[in-house]
C-alpha positions in Angstrom: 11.1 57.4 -32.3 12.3 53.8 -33.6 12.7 51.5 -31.0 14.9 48.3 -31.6 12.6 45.6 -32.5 11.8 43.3 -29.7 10.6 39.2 -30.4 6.8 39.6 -28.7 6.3 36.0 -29.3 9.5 34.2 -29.2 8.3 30.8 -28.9 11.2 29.0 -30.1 11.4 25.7 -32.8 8.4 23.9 -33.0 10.4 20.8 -32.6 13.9 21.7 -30.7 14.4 18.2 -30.3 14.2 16.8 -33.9 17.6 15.9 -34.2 18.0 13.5 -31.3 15.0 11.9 -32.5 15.0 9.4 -35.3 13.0 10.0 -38.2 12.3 6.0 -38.8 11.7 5.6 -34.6 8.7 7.8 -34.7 7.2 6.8 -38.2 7.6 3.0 -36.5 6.0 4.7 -33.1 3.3 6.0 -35.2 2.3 3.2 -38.0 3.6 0.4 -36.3 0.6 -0.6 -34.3 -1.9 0.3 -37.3 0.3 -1.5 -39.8 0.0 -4.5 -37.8 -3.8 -4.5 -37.2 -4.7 -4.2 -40.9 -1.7 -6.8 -41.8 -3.7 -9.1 -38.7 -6.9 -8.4 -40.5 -5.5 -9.5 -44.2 -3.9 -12.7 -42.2 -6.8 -13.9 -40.5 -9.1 -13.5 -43.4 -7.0 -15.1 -45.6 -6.0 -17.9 -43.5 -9.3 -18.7 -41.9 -10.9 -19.3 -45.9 -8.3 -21.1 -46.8 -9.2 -23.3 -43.3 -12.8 -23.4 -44.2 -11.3 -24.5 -48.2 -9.5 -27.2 -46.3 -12.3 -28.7 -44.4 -14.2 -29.2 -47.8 -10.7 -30.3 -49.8 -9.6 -34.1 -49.7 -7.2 -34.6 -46.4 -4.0 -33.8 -49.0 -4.7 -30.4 -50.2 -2.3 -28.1 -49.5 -2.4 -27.5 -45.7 -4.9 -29.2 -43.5 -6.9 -27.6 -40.4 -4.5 -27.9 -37.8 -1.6 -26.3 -39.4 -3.9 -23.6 -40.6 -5.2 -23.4 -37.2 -1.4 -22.4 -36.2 -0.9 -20.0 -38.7 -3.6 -18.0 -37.8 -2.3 -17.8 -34.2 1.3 -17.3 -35.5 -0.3 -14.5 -37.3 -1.9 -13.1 -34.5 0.8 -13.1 -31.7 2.9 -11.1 -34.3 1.2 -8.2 -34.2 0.5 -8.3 -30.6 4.4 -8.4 -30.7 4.7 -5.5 -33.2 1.9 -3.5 -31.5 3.8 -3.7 -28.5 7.1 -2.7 -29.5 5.7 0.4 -31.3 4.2 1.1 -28.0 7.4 0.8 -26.2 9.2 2.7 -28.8 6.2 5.7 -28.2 7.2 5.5 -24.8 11.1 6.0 -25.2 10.0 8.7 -27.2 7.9 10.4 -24.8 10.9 9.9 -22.2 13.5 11.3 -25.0 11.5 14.4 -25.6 10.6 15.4 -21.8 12.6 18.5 -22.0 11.1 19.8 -25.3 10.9 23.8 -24.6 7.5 24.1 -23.2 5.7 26.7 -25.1 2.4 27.7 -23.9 0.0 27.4 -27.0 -3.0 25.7 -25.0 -5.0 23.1 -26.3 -3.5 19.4 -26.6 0.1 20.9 -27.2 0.1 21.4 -23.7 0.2 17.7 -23.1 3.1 17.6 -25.9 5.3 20.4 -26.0 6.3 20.6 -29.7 6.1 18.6 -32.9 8.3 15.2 -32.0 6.7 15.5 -28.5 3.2 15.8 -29.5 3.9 13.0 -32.3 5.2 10.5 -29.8 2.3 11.2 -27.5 -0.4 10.1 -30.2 2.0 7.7 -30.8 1.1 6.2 -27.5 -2.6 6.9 -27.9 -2.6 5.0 -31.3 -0.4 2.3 -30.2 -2.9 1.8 -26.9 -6.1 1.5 -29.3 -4.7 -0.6 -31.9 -3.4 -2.9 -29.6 -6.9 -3.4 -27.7 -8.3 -3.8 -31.3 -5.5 -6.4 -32.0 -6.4 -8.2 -28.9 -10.0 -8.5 -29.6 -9.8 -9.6 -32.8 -7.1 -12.6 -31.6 -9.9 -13.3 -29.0 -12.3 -14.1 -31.7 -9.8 -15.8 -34.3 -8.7 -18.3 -31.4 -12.3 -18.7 -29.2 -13.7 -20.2 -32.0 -13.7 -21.6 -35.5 -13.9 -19.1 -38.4 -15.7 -21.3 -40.8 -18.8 -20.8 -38.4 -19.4 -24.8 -38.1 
């Protein structure tokens, strides 16, 4: 009357490969592209008033137009750098986790089979927007002056 109890839904570890994958990779995978828009944002801003205080200043104050003016590209190429290194480092991820068990849940998880999978492919997706967003905002800090004159 007992029968030996049998796994219906043996669906293994939601992330089997969580120890091959480091822990500071994927949060880098993850925030590094967003981190670096927002830190592009404060940069710019910061940078293009203290060009615009410059232009009104005497030519002695503290940095003058041109330097400024290099800064704010400095600033820029950075985290296009960044962005794209977080996207690389997605992508190793993607490649590290390929064997993940696939488990057959439906939805997105079938594009990411399990947890580090599934984090390294928005890890992609996040790196792709933020890096178009980083490149449209370089393309108005460099096409033309921020002061608006």
């Amino acid at each position: 009357m007992t029968e030996p109890h049998q796994a219906e839904f043996d669906i293994g570890h939601p992330a089997p490969d969580r120890g091959r994958i480091s822990r500071s990779l994927l949060a880098f995978a993850l925030l590094g592209a967003p981190v670096a828009w927002s830190l592009q944002l404060s940069g710019n801003a910061a940078l293009g008033g203290l060009g615009c205080l410059v232009e009104a200043r005497p030519r002695g104050f503290i940095l003058n137009w041109e330097a400024t003016a290099i800064a704010i590209v400095v600033v820029n190429v950075a985290a296009l750098v960044i962005a794209v290194v977080a996207l690389a480092a997605s992508a190793h991820l993607l490649r590290e986790t390929r064997h993940e068990k696939m488990q057959h849940s439906g939805g997105v998880m079938q594009a990411g089979e399990g947890r580090t999978r599934y984090m390294a492919v928005w890890g992609v997706w996040g790196s792709v927007l933020f890096l178009i967003a980083i490149g449209a905002n370089t393309v108005a800090a460099v096409w033309r002056n921020l002061c608006g004159a």
